[in-house]
MOPAC internal coordinates of N, CA, C and O (Angstrom, degrees):
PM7 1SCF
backbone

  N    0.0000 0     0.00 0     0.00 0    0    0    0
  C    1.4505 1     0.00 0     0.00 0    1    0    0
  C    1.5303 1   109.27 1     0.00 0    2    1    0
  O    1.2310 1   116.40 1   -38.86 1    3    2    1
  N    1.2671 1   124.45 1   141.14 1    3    2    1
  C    1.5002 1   129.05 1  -157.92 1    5    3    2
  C    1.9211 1    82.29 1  -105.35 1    6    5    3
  O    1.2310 1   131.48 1   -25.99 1    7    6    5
  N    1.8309 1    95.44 1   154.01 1    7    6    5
  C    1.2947 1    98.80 1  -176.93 1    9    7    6
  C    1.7425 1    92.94 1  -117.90 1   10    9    7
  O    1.2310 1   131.85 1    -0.34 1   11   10    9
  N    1.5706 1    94.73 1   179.66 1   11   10    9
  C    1.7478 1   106.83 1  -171.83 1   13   11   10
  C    1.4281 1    89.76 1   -52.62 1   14   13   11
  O    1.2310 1   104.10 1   105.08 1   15   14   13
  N    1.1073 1   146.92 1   -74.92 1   15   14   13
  C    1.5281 1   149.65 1  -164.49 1   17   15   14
  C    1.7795 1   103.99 1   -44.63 1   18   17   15
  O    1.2310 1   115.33 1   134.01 1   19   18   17
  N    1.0843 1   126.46 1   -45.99 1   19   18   17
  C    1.0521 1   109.02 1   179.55 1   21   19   18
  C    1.5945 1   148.43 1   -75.42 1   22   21   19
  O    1.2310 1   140.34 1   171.18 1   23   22   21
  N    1.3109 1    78.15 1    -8.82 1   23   22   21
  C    2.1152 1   116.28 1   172.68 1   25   23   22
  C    1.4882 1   109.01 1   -79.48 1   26   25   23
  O    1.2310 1   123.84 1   160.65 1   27   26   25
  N    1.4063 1   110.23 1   -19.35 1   27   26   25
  C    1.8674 1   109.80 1  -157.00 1   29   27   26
  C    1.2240 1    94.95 1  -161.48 1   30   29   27
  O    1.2310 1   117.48 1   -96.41 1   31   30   29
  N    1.3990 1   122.40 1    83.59 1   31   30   29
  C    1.7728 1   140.07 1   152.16 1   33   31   30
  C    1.9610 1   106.22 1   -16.11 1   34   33   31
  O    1.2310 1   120.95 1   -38.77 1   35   34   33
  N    0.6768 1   115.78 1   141.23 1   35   34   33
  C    1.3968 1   118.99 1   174.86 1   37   35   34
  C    1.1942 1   110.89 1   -83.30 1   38   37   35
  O    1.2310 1   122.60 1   -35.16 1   39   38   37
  N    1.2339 1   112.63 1   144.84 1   39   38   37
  C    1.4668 1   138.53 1  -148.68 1   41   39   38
  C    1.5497 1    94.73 1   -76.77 1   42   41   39
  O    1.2310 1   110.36 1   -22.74 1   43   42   41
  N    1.8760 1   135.72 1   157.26 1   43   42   41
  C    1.3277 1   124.49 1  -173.96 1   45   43   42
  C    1.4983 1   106.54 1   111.12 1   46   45   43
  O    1.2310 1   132.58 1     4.53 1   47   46   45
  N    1.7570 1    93.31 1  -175.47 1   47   46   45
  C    1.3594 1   106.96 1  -164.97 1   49   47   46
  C    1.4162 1    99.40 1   -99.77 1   50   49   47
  O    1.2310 1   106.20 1   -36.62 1   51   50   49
  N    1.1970 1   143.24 1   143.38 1   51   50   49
  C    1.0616 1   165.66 1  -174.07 1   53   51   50
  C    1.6567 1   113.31 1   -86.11 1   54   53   51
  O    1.2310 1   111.76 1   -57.80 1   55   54   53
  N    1.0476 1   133.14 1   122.20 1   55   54   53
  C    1.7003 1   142.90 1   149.54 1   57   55   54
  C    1.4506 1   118.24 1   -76.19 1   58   57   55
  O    1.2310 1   129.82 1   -73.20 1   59   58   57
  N    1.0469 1    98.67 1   106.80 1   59   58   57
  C    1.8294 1   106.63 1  -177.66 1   61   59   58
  C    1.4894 1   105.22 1  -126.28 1   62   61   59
  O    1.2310 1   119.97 1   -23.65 1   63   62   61
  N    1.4680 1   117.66 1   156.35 1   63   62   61
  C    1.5475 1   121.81 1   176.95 1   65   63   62
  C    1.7076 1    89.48 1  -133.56 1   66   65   63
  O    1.2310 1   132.92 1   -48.01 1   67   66   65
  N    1.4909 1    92.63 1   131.99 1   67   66   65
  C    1.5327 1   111.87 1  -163.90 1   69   67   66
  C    1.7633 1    91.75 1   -79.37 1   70   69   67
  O    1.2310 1   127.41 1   -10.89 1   71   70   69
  N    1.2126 1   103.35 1   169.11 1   71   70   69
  C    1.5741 1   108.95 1  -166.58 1   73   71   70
  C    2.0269 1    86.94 1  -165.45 1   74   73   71
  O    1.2310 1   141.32 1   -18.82 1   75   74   73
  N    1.7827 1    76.22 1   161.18 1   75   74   73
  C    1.9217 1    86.26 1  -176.44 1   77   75   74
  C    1.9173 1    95.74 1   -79.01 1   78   77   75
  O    1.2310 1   139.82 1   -75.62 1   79   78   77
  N    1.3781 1    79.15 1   104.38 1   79   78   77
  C    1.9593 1    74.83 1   161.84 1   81   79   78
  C    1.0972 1   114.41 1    99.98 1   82   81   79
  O    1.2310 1   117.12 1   158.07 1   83   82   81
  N    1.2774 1   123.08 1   -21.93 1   83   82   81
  C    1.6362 1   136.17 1  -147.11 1   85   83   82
  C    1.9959 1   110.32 1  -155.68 1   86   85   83
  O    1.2310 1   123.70 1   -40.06 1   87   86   85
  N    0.8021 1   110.50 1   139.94 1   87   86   85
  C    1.3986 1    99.20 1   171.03 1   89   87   86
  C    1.8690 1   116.19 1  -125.17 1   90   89   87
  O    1.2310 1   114.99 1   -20.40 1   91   90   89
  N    1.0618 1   127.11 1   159.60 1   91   90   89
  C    1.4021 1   125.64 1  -168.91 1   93   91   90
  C    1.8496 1   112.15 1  -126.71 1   94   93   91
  O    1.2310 1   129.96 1   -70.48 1   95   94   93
  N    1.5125 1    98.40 1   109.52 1   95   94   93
  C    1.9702 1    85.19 1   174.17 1   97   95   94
  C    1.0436 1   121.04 1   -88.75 1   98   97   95
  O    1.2310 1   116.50 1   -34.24 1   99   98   97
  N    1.4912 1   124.25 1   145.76 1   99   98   97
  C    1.1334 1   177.86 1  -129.64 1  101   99   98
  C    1.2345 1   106.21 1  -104.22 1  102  101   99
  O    1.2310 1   130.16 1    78.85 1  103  102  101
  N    1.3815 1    98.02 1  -101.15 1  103  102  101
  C    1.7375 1   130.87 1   159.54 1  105  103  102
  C    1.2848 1   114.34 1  -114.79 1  106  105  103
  O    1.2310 1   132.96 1   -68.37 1  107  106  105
  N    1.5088 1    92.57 1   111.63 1  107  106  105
  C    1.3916 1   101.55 1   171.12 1  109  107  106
  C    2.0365 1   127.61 1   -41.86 1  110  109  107
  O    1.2310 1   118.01 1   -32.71 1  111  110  109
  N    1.3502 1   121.39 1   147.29 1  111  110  109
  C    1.5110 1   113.65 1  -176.71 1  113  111  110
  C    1.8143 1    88.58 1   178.96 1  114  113  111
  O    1.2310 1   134.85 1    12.28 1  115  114  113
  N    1.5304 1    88.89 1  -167.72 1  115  114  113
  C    1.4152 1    86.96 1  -172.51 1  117  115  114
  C    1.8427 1   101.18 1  -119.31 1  118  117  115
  O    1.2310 1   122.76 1   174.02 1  119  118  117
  N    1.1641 1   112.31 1    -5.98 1  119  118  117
  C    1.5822 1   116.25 1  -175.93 1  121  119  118
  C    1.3166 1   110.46 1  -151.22 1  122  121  119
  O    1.2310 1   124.78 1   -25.28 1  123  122  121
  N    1.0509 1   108.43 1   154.72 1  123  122  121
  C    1.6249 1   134.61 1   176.82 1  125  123  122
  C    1.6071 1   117.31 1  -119.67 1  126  125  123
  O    1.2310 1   119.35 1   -44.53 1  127  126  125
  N    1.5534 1   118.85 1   135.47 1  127  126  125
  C    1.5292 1    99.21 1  -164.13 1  129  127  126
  C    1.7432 1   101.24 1   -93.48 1  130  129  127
  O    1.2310 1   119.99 1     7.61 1  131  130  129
  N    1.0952 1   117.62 1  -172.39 1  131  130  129
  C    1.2992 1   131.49 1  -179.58 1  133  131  130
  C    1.8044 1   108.92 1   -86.50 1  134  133  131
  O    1.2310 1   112.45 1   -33.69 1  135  134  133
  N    1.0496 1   131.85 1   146.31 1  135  134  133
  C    1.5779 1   134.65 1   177.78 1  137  135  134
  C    1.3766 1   115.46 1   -85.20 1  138  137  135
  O    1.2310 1   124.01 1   159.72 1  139  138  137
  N    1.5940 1   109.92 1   -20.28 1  139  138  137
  C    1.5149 1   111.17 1  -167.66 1  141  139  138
  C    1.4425 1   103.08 1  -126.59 1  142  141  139
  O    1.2310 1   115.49 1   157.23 1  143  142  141
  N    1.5953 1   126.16 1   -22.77 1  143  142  141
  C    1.4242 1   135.55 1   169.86 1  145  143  142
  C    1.9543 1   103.52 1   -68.67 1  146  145  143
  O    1.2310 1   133.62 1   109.89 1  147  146  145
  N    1.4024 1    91.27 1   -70.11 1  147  146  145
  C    1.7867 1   131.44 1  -143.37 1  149  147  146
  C    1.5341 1   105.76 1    90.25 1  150  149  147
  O    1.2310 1   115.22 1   171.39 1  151  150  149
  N    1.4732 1   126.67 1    -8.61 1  151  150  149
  C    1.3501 1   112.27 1   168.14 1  153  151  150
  C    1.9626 1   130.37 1   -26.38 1  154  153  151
  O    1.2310 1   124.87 1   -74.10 1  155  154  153
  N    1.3551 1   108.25 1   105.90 1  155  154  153
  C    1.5719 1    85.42 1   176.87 1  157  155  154
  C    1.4736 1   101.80 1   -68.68 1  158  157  155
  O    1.2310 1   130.52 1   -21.46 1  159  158  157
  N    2.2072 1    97.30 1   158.54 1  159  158  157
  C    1.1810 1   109.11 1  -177.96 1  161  159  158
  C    1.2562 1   109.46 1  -145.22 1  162  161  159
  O    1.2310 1   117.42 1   -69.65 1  163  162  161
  N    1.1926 1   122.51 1   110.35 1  163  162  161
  C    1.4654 1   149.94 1  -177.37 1  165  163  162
  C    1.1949 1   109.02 1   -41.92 1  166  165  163
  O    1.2310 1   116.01 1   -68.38 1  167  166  165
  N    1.6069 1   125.17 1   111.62 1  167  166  165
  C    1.5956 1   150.81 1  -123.55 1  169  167  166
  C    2.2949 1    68.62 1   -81.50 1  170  169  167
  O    1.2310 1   118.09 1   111.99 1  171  170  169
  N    1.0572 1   121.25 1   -68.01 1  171  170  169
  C    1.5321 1   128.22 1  -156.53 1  173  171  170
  C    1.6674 1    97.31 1   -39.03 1  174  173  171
  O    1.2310 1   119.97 1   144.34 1  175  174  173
  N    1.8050 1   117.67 1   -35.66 1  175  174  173
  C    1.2677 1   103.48 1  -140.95 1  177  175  174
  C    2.0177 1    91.45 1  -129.94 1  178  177  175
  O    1.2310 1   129.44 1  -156.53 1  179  178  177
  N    1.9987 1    99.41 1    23.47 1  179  178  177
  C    1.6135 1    92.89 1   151.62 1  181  179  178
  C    1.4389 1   130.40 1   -59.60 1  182  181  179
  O    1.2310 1   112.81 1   -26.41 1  183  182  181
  N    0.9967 1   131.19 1   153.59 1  183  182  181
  C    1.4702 1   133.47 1   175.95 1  185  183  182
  C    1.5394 1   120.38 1  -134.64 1  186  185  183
  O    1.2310 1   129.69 1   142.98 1  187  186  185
  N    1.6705 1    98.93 1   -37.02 1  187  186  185
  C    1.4076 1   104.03 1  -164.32 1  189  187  186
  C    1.5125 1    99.20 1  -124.57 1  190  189  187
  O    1.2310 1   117.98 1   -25.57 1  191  190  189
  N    1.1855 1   121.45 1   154.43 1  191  190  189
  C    1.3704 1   136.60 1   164.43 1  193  191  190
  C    1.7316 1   125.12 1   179.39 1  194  193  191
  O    1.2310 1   123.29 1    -8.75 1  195  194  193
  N    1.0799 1   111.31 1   171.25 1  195  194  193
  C    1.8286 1   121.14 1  -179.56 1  197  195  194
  C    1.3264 1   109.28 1   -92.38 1  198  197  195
  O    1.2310 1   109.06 1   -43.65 1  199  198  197
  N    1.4646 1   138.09 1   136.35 1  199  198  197
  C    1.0112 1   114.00 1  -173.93 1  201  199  198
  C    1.5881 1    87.46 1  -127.86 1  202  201  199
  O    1.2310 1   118.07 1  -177.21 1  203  202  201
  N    1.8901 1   121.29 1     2.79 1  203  202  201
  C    1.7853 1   116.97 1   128.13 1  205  203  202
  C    1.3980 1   124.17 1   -51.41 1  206  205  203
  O    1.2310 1   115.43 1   128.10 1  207  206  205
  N    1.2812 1   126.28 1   -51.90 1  207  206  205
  C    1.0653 1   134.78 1  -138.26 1  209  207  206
  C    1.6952 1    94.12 1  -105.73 1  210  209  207
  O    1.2310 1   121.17 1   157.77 1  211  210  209
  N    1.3938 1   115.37 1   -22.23 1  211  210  209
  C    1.2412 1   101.62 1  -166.19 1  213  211  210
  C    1.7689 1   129.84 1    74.78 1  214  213  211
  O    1.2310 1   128.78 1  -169.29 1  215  214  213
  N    1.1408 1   100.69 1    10.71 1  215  214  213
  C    1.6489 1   110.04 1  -165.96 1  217  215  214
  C    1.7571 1    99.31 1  -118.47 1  218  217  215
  O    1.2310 1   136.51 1   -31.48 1  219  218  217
  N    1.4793 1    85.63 1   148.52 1  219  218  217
  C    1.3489 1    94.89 1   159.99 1  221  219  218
  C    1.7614 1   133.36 1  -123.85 1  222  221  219
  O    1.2310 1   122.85 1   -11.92 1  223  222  221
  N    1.1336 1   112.15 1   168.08 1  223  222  221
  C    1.7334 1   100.44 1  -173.06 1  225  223  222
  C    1.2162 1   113.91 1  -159.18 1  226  225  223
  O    1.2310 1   118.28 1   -41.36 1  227  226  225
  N    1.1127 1   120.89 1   138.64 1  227  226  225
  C    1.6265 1   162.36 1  -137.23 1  229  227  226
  C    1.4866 1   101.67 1   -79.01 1  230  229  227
  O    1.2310 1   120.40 1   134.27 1  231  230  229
  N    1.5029 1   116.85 1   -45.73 1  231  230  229
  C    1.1724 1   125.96 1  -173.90 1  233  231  230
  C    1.5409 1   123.81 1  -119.03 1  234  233  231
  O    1.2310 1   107.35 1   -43.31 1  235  234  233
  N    1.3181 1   141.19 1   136.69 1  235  234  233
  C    1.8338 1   112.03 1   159.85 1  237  235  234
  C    1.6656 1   113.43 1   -43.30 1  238  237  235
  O    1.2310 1   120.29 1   144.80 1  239  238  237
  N    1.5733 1   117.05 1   -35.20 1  239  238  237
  C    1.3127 1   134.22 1   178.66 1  241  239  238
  C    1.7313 1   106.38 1   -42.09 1  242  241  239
  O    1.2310 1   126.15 1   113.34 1  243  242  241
  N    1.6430 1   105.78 1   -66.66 1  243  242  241
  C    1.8149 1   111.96 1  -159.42 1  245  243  242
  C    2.2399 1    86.00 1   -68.61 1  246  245  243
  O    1.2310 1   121.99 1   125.89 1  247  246  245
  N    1.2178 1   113.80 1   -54.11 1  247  246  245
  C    1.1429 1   108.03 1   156.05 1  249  247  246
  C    1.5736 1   120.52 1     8.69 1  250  249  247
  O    1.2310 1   126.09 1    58.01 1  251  250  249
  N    1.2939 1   105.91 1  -121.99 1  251  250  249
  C    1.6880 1   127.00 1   150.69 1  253  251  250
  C    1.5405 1   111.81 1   -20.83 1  254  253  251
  O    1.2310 1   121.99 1   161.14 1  255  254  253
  N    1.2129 1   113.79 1   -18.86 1  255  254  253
  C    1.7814 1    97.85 1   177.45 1  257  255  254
  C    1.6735 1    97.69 1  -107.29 1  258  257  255
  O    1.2310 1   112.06 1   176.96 1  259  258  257
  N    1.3388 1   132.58 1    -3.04 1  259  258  257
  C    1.0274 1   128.18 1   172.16 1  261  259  258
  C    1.7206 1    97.86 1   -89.04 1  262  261  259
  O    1.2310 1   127.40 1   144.04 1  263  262  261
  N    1.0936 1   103.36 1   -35.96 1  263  262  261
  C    1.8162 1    87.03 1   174.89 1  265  263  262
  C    1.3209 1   128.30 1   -73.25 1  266  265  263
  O    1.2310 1   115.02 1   157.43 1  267  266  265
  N    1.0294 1   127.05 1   -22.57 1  267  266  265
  C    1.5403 1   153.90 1  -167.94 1  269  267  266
  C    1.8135 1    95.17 1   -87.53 1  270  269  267
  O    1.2310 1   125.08 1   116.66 1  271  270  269
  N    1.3441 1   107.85 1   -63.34 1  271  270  269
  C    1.8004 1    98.59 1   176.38 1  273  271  270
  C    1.7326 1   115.35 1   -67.53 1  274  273  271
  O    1.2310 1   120.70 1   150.63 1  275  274  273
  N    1.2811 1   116.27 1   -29.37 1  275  274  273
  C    1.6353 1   100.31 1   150.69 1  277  275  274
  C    1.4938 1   139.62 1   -76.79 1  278  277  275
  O    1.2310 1   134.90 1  -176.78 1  279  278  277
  N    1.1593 1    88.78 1     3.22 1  279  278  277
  C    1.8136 1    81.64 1   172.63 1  281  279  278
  C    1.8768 1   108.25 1  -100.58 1  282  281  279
  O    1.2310 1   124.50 1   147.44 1  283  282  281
  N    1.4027 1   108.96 1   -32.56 1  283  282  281
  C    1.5080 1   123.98 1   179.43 1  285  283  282
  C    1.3711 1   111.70 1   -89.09 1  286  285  283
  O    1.2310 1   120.10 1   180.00 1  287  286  285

């Protein structure tokens, strides 16, 4: 039987460890912020992230500007 906590993630920022393809939580929450925004980004509607860098990002855009400021 599922309890109130398990129906409804706790409210907050989320701890995740990036993985190829897949990502793994940490601490449970409902968002993760961006590395190159700080935009929070709603754990359902990640897409992009480093799984060097450990980061995640908001856009393919903040993406590409995190690669571009490490090489310059």
């Amino acid at each position: 039987m599922m309890n109130r906590m398990d129906r409804f993630p706790p409210a907050g920022e989320a701890v995740v460890e990036f993985l190829d393809g897949d990502l793994r939580v940490v601490r449970q929450g409902t968002f993760v912020r961006c590395a190159v925004t700080g935009q929070p980004i709603p754990l359902d509607e990640l897409r992009y992230w480093s799984v060097d860098r450990q980061e995640a990002y908001a856009t393919p855009e903040a993406s590409l500007a995190r690669v571009k400021a490490s090489r310059g």
